[in-house]
C-alpha positions as CSV (number, residue, x, y, z in Angstrom):
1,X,98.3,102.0,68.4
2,X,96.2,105.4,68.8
3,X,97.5,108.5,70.0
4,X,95.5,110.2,72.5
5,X,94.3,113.8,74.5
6,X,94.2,113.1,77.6
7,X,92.5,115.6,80.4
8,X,93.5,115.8,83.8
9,X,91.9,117.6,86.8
10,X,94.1,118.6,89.5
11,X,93.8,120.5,93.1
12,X,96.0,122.8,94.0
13,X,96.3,124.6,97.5
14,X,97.6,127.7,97.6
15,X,98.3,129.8,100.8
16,X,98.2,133.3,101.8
17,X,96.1,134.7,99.2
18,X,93.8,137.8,99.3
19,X,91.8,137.3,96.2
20,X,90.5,134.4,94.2
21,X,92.6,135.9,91.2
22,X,95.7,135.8,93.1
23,X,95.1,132.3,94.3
24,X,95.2,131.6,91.1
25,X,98.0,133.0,89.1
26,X,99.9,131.9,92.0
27,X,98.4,128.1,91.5
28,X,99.7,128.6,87.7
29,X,102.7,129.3,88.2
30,X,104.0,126.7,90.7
31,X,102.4,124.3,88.7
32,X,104.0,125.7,85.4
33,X,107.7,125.6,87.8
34,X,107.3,122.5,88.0
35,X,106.6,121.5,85.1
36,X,109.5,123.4,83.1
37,X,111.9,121.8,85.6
38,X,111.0,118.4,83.8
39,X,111.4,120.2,80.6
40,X,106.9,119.4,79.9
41,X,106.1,122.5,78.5
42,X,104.4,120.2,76.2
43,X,101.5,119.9,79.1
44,X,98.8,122.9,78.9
45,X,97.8,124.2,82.4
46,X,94.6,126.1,82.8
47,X,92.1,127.3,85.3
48,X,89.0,124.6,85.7
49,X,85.5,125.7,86.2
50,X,82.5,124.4,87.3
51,X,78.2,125.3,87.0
52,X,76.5,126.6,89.4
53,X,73.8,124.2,90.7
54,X,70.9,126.9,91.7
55,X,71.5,129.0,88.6
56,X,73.6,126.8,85.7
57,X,76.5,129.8,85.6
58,X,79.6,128.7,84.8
59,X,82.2,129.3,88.4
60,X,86.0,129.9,87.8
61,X,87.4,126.8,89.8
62,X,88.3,128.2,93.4
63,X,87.5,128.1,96.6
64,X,89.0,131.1,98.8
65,X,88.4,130.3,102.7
66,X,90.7,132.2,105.6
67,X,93.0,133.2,103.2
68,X,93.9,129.6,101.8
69,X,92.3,128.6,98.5
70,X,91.8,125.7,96.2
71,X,92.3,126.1,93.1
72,X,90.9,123.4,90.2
73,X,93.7,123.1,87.6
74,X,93.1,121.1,84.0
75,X,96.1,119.8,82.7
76,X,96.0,118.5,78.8
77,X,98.5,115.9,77.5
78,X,98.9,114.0,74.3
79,X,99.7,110.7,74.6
80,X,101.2,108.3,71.8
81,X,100.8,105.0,71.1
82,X,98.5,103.8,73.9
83,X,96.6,101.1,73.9
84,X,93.2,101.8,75.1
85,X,92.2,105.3,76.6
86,X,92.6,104.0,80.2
87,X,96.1,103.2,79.4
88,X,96.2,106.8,77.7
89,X,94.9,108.0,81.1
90,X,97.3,106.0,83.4
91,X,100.5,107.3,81.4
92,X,99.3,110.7,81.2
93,X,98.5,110.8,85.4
94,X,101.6,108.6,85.7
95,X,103.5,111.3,83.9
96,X,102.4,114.9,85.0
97,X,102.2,112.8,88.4
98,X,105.7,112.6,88.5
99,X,106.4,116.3,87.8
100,X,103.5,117.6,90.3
101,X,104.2,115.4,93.1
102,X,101.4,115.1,96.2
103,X,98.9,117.3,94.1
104,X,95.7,114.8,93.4
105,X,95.2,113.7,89.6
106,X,91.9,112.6,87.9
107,X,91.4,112.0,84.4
108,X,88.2,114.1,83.4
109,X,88.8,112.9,79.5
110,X,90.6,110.9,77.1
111,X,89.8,111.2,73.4
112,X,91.2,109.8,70.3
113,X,93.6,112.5,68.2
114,X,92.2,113.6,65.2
115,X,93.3,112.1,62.4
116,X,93.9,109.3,64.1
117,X,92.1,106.2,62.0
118,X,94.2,103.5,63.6
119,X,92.1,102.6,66.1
């Protein structure tokens, strides 16, 4: 069975911030606690962006309103041994699910490892 990369977008609300960088080093890091509490610091966290619709710019991934923000966090995962890349994308949300708790999962991208000729 193929091994997989699976990516996964989540949201993450942060409160009490004063700037869109603070909202998210502080999404970061909760989401890093919680991770290392599970022992996953096999799971890369980063900061997700999106384009600009009027002008094709790339955005860092937050949304800073009354001092509560939304942060966009990508989480990366490699899955062994699944059997298709929706079952790579179940485990993997099924997983860092576990670890996150109520914070909203989608898979954004599953691809095949490199290397991997099994498939």
């Amino acid at each position: 069975m193929p091994n997989f990369n699976v990516l996964l977008e989540g949201a993450w609300l942060v409160r009490d911030v004063k700037t869109e960088d603070d909202a998210i080093g502080v999404a970061i890091s909760e989401a890093g606690k919680r991770l290392n509490q599970r022992k996953m610091d096999f799971v890369e966290v980063e900061v997700g962006q999106w384009d600009c619709p009027k002008c094709c710019e790339p955005l860092a991934g937050v949304f800073l309103v009354a001092s509560t923000a939304i942060v966009a966090l990508l989480f990366e995962i490699k899955i062994f041994n699944a059997e298709s890349e929706e079952h790579a994308g179940r485990i993997a949300k099924s997983i860092i699910g576990k670890a996150l708790g109520s914070i909203p999962l989608r898979v954004i991208e599953v691809t095949v490892q490199d290397g991997d000729l099994s498939r």
